[in-house]
C-alpha positions in Angstrom: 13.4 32.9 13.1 13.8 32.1 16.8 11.7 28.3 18.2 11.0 28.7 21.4 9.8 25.2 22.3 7.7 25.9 25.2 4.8 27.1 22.7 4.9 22.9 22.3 4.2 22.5 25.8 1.7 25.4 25.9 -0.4 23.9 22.4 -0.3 21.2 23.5 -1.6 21.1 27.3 -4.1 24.2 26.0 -5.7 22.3 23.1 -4.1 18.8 22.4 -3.3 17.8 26.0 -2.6 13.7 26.4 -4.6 11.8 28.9 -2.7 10.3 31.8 -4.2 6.5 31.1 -3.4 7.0 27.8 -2.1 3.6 26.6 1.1 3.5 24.9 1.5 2.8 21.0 3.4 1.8 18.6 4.7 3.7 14.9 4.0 0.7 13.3 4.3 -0.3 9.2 1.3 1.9 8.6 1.8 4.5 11.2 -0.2 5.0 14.0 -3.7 3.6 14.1 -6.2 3.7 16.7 -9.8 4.7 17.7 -10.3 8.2 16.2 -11.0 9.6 19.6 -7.4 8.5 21.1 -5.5 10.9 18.0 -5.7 14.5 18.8 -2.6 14.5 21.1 -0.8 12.0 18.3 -1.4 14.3 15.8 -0.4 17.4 17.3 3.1 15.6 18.1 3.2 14.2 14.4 2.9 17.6 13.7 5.7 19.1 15.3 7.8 15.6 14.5 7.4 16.2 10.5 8.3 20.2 11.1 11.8 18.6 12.6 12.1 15.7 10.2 11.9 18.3 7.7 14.6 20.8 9.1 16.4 17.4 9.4 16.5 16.7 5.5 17.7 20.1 4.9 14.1 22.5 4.8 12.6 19.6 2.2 8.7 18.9 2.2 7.8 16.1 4.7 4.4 14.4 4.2 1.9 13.9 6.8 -1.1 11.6 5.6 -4.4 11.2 8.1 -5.6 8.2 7.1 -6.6 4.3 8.5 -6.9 3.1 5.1 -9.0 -0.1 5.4 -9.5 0.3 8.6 -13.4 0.4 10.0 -15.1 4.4 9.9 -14.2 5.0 14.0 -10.7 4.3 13.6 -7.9 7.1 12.0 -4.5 6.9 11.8 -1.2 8.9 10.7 2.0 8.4 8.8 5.3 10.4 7.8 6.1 10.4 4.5 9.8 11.0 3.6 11.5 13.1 1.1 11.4 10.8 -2.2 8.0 9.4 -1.5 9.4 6.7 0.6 8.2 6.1 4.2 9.7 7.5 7.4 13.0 6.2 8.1 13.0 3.5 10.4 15.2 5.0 13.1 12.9 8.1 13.2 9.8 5.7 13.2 11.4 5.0 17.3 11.7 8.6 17.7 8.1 9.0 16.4 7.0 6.7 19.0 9.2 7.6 22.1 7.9 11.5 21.3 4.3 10.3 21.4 4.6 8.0 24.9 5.8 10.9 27.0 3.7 12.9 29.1 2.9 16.0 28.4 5.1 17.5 31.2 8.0 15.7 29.4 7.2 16.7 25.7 9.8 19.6 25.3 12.3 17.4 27.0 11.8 15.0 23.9 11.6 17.6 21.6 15.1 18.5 22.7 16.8 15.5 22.9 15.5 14.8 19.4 16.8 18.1 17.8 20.4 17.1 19.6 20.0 13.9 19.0 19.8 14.7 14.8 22.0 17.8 14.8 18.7 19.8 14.0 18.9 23.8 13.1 15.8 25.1 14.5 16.5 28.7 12.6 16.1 26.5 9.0 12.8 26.3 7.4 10.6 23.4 7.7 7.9 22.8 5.4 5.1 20.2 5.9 2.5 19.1 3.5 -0.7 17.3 5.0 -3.6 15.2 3.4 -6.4 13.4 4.6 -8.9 10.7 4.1 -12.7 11.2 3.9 -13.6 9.9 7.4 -15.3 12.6 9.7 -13.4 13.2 11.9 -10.0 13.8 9.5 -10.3 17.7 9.4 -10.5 17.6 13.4 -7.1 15.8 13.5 -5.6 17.6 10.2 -5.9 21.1 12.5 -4.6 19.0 15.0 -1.3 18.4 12.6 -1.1 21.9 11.6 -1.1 22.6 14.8 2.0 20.9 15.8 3.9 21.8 12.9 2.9 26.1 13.9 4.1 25.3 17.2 8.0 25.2 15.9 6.9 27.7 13.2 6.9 25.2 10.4 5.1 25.7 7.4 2.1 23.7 6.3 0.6 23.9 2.9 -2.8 21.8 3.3 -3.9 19.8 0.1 -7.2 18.3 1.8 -9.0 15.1 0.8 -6.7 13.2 -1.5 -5.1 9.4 -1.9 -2.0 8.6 -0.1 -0.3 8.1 -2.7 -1.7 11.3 -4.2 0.2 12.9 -1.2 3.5 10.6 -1.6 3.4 12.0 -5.0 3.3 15.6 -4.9 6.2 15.6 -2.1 8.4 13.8 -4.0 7.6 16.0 -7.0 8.2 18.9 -4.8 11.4 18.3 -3.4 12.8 17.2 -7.0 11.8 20.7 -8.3 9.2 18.9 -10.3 11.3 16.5 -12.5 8.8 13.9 -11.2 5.9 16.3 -12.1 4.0 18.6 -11.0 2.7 18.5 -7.0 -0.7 19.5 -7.9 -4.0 17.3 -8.0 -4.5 18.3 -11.9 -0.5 17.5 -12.2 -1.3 14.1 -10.4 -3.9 13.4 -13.1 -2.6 14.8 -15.9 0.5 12.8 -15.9 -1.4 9.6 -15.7 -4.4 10.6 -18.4 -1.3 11.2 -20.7 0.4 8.5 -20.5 -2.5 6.2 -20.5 -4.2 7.7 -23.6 -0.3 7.7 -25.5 -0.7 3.9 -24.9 -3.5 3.1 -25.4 -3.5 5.1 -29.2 -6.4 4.6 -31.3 -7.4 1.4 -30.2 -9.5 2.6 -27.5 -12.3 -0.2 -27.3 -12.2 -4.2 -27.7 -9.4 -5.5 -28.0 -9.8 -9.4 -28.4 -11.2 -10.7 -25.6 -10.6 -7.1 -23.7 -13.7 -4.9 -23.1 -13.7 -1.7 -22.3 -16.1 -1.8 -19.4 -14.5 -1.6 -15.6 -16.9 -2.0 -12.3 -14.9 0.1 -9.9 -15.7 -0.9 -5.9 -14.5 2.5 -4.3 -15.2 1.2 -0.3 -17.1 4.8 0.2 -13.7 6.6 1.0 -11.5 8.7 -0.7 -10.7 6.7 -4.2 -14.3 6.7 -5.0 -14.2 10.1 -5.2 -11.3 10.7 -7.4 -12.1 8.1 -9.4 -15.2 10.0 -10.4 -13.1 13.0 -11.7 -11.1 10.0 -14.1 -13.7 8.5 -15.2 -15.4 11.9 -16.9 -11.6 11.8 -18.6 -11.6 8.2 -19.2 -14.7 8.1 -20.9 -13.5 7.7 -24.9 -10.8 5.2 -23.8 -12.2 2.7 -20.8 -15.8 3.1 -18.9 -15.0 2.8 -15.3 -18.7 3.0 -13.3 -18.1 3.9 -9.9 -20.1 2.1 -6.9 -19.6 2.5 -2.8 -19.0 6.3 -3.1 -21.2 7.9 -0.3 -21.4 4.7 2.2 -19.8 3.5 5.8 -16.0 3.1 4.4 -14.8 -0.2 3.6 -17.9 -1.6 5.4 -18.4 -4.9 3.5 -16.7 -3.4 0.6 -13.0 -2.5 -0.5 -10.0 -4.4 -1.4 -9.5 -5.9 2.4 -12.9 -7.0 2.6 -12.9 -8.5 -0.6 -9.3 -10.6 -0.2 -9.9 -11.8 3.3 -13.6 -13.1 2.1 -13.3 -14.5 -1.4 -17.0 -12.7 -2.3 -18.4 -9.7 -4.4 -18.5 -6.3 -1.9 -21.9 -5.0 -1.1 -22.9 -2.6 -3.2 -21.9 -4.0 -6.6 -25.7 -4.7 -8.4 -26.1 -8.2 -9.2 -26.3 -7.3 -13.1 -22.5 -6.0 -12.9 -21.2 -8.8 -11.5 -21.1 -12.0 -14.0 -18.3 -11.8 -16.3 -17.9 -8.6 -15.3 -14.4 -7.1 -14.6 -14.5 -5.8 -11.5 -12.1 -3.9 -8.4 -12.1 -3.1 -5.1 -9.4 -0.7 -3.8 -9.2 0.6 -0.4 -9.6 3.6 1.6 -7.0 5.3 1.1 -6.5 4.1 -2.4 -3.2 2.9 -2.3 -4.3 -1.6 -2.4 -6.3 -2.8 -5.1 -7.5 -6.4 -6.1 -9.3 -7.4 -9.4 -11.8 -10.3 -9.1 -15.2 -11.6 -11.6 -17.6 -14.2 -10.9 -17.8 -16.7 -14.2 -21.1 -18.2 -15.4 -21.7 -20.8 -13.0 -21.4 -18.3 -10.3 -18.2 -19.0 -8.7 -16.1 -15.8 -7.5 -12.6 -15.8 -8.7 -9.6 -13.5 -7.5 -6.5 -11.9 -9.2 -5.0 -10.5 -6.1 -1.7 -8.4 -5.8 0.5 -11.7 -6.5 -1.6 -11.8 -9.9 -0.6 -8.3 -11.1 2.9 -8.6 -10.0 3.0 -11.6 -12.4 1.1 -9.7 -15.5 3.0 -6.6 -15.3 6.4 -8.5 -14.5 6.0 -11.0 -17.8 4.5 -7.0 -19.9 7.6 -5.9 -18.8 10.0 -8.3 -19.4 8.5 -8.9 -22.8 9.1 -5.0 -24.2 12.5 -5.6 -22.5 13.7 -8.3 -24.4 11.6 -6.6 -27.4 13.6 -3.0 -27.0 17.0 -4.9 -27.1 18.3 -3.5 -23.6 19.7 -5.1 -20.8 19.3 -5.0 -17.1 18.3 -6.9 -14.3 14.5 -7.3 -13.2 13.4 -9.2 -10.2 10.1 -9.2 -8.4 9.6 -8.7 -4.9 6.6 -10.5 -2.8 6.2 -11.2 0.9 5.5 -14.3 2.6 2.0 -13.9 1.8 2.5 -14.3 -1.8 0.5 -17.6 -3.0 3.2 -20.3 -3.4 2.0 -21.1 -7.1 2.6 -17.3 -8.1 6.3 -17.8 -7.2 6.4 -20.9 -8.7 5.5 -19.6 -12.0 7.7 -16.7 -11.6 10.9 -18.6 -11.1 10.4 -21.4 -13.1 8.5 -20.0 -16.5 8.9 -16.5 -16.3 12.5 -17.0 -15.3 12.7 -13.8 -13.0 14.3 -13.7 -9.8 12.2 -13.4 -6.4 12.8 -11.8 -3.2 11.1 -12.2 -0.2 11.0 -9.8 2.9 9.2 -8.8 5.5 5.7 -7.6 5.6 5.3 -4.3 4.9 6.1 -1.9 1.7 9.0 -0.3 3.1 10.7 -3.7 3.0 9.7 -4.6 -0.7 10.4 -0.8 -1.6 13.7 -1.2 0.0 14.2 -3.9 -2.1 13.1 -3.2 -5.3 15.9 -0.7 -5.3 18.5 -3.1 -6.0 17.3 -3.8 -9.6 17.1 -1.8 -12.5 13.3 -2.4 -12.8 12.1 -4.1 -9.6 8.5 -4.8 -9.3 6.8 -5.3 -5.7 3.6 -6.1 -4.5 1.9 -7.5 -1.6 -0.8 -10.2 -1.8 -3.1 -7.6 -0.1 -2.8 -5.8 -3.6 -0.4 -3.0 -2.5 2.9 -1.9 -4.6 3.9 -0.6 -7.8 7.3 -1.0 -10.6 10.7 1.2 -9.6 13.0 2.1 -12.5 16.4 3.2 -11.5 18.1 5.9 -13.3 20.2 3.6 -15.3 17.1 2.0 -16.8 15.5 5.3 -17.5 18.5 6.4 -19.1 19.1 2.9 -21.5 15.6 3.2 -22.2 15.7 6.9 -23.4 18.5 6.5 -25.2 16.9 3.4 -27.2 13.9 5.3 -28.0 16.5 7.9 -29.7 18.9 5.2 -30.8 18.9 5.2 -34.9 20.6 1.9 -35.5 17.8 0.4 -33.8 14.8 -1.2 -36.0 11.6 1.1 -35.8 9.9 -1.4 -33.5 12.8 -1.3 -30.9 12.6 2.6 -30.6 8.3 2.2 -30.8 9.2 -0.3 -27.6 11.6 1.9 -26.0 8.5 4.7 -26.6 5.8 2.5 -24.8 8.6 2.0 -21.9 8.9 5.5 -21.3 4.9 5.7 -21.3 4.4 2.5 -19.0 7.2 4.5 -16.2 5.1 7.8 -16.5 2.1 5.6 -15.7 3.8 4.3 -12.7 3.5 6.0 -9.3 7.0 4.8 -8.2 6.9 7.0 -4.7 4.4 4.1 -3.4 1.6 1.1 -4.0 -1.1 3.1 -6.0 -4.5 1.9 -6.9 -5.7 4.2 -9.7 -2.0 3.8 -10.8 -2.2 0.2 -11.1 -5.6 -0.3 -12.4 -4.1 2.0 -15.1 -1.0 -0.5 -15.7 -3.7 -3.5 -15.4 -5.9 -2.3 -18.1 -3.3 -1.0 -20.3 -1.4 -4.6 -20.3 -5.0 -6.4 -20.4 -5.6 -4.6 -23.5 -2.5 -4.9 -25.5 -2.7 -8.7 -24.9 -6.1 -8.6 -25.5 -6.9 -10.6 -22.5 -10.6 -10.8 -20.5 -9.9 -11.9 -16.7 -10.7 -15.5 -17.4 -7.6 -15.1 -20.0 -5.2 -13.6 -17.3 -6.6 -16.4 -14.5 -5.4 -18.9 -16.5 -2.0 -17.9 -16.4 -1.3 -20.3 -13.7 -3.5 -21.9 -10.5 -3.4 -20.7 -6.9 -3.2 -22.5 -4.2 -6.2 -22.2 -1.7 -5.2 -20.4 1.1 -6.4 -18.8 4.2 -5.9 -15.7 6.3 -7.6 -15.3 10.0 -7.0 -13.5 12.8 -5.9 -13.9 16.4 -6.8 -11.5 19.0 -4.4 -11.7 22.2 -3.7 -9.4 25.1 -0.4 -8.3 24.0 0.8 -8.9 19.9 4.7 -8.3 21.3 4.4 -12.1 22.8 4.6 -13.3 19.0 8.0 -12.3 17.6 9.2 -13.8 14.0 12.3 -14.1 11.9 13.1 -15.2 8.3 10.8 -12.9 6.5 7.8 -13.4 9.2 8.1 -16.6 8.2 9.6 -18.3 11.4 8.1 -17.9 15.2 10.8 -17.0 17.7 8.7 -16.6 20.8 7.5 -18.6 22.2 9.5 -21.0 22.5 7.9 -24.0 20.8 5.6 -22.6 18.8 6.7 -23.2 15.4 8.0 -26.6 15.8 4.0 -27.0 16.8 3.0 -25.4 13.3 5.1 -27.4 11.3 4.1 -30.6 12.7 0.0 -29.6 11.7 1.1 -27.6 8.6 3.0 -32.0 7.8 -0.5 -33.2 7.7 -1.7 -31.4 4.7 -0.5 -32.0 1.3 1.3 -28.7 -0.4 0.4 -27.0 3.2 2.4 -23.8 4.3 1.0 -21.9 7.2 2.9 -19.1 9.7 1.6 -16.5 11.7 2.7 -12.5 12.0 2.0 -9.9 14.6 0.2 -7.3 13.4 1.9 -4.0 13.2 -0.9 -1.5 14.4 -3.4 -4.0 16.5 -2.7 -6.8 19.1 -3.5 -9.4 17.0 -1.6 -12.0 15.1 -2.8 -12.9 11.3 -2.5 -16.5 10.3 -1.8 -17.4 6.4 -2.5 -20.9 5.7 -2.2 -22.6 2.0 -3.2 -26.4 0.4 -3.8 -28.3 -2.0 -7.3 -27.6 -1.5 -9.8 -25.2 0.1 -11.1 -27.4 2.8 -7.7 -28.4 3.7 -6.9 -25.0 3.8 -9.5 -24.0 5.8 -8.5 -26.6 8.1 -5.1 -25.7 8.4 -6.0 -22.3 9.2 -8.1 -23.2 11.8 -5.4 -26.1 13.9 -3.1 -23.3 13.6 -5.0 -20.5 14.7 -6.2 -22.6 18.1 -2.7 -23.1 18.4 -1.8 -19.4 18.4 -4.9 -18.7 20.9 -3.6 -21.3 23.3 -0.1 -20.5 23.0 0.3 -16.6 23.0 -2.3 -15.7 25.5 -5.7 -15.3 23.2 -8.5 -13.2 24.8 -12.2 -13.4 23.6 -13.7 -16.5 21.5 -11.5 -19.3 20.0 -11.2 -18.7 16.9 -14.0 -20.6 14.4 -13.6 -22.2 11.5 -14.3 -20.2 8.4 -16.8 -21.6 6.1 -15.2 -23.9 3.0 
């Protein structure tokens, strides 16, 4: 097989040529995102970027998922997805963005210096699998993709509408020869609908104050649509009802729209609501939140710091339980709610780590325990066993000087890990894990609330001319630029009892996002909004001030 890599100049100035205005962007943490209409040219590059990523990691499949998760219906995006699941490695996310910035005349010229650059065989295979969300315009830009990956005579093998993590997991199961299963959507679902039904057993219903009934907010995209096809299999074992399936995606509904406002999604009938247990998930499918509204009509939240905690303290229980050892921590970002690290540290007794936003980061950092669970606030991760824990925990479920209960343990382990989509934050995966540790303890929502008490807290948004103005260190935690500007925050965030506030670029859109937490909502509120006027008049805001958010 012979590249000639002026059929990448001829594709693209024939069907996916770039405009000369076109505004540089950024491969942020999500990718590239941007108005659906600005993509064609990305995509065809992306295309011909994962055919070489691919040659680069030795012919193994290299993901390419069109998708802008909770992103409004005009806007699309894409993202790389490496060979174990994981996301594109950071050194390739510059070459991602340098390929996609040059003008057409200069695109072969890049596409050189890249295969240089990695040492890249253009006579190896490539292979490229591609997936997309349900927005309208996805199969435009999936051709688009395909495109770019026949222009270095790659080969693509086209799996359509699915989840991300749908797509994260069938590369990973192809390029481990399908240890990790089977990279099919019936392999995908089988896998999961085993190991659910193996723990949930016979007791399929109530369960204390557990009840079998789920209201599932799909935001009209793509999880609404698999989560149709479980629910037929779910049906004996946990009623899911499905609502926002064939609407605007994640308009008013979804996980984001639902964590950013505190309130029920439109869509979900009134009669549903009360005491029911309810969740939103994204998209994409890959974030998911949990939320009810108790009898007096107040909405309540169990966000992605909430289900870190309940399957952290599940976990460590049938640890200690089994009789093995290793080392769990839990990983969380600065967003996490300062009460649900408190409770971790101090009466759960596992570690914490915080990194920067962004699951690469926590992902990156789970590795270093044996089980390492990670989530954002957002409602975005999922558990990583390492090999050693697999292997202590097989061994223990074989291990005949153990007591029958320690190898039952050891069995449920082994269940709980084939539960878990470890290749990346999955929301039908983590419902899943929810319900199946909701059950066992028997708990309704108002049980698991109770746990411990959030802090208040806050997140707005900044719009400004240019995000790059804002830089942060520590985590996000700390402003670098400009100068001044944190010692600014500190001194409002001094004013409020248990206050905590910083600010973070966005990775994909030129704003900044401002956290704020209290010791109570209007403080909160508050403190959001001091800091937030600060940001506009310090980093160059464009558009309205920011207002203050209702209490």
């Amino acid at each position: 097989m012979s590249v000639n890599l002026r059929s990448v100049y001829a594709f693209a100035r024939e069907y996916h040529p770039k405009k000369e205005n076109q505004k540089d962007i950024q491969y942020g943490t999500a990718g590239f995102r941007s108005h659906a209409d600005n993509l064609d040219y990305v995509m065809f590059r992306m295309g011909v970027l994962a055919a070489l990523r691919s040659r680069a990691k030795a012919s193994q499949a290299i993901g390419v998922m069109i998708t802008a998760s909770h992103n409004p219906a005009p806007d699309n995006g894409v993202k790389l997805i490496d060979p174990h699941g994981e996301m594109l490695e950071q050194s390739w996310e510059r070459l991602a963005t340098d390929l996609v910035n040059v003008s057409d005349s200069d695109l072969v010229a890049q596409v050189a210096k890249i295969c240089e650059q990695e040492a890249i065989d253009n006579n190896a295979a490539a292979r490229v699998f591609v997936g997309m969300d349900t927005r309208y315009h996805s199969p435009q830009l999936s051709r688009s993709v395909m495109n770019g990956v026949m222009a270095v005579k790659g080969m693509v093998q086209e799996f359509g509408i699915v989840t991300t993590p749908m797509l994260h997991y069938f590369v990973t199961c192809a390029n481990t020869q399908h240890a990790y299963g089977l990279p099919t959507e019936e392999g995908y679902m089988g896998k999961l609908m085993g190991a659910f039904r193996a723990l949930r057993g016979d007791a399929a219903g109530q369960h204390g104050n557990y009840r079998s009934q789920l209201f599932y907010d799909g935001a009209n995209g793509v999880g609404s649509l698999k989560m149709l096809g479980f629910s037929k299999k779910l049906q004996d074992t946990l009623q899911v009802k499905v609502f926002n399936s064939e609407g605007n995606i994640n308009f008013r509904c979804g996980a984001d729209f639902v964590k950013t406002n505190h309130c029920v999604p439109d869509g979900l009938p009134e009669a549903a609501v009360p005491g029911g247990r309810c969740v939103s998930v994204d998209g994409d499918a890959d974030r998911i939140v949990y939320y009810f509204t108790d009898s007096e009509g107040t909405f309540h939240l169990l966000d992605g710091d909430r289900i870190a905690t309940l399957l952290a303290g599940y976990l460590k229980e049938q640890i200690e339980q089994c009789g093995v050892q290793m080392k769990m921590g839990l990983v969380q970002t600065a967003y996490a709610n300062g009460a649900s690290t408190d409770y971790i540290v101090n009466r759960m007794k596992i570690p914490v780590s915080c990194t920067r936003t962004g699951v690469k980061h926590l992902h990156h950092k789970a590795l270093e325990y044996d089980i390492g669970v990670y989530f954002e606030a957002n409602g975005h991760g999922t558990i990583i066993y390492s090999e050693r824990a697999k292997d202590l925990i097989r061994a223990a479920s074989n291990d005949q000087q153990l007591t029958e209960e320690q190898r039952q343990t050891a069995d449920r382990l082994l269940q709980f890990m084939d539960l878990t989509n470890e290749t990346v934050g999955d929301a039908i995966s983590d419902m899943l894990l929810v319900e199946t540790v909701l059950h066992t303890k028997g708990w309704s929502l108002e049980n698991w609330l109770g746990s411990y008490t959030d802090l208040p807290n806050v997140l707005e948004k900044v719009y400004l001319t240019d995000r790059n103005v804002i830089t942060v260190t520590d985590a996000d935690r700390i402003v670098v630029t400009p100068a001044g500007l944190q010692e600014a925050i500190d001194e409002i965030v001094n004013k409020f009892p248990k206050g905590r506030s910083f600010v973070r670029p966005s990775g994909t859109e030129d704003i900044v996002r401002v956290y704020a937490e209290a010791d109570t909502r209007a403080n909160a509120v508050q403190l959001a909004h001091e800091v937030a006027n600060l940001v506009f008049d310090r980093a160059g805001g464009i558009g309205s001030r920011p207002q203050k958010m209702a209490i």
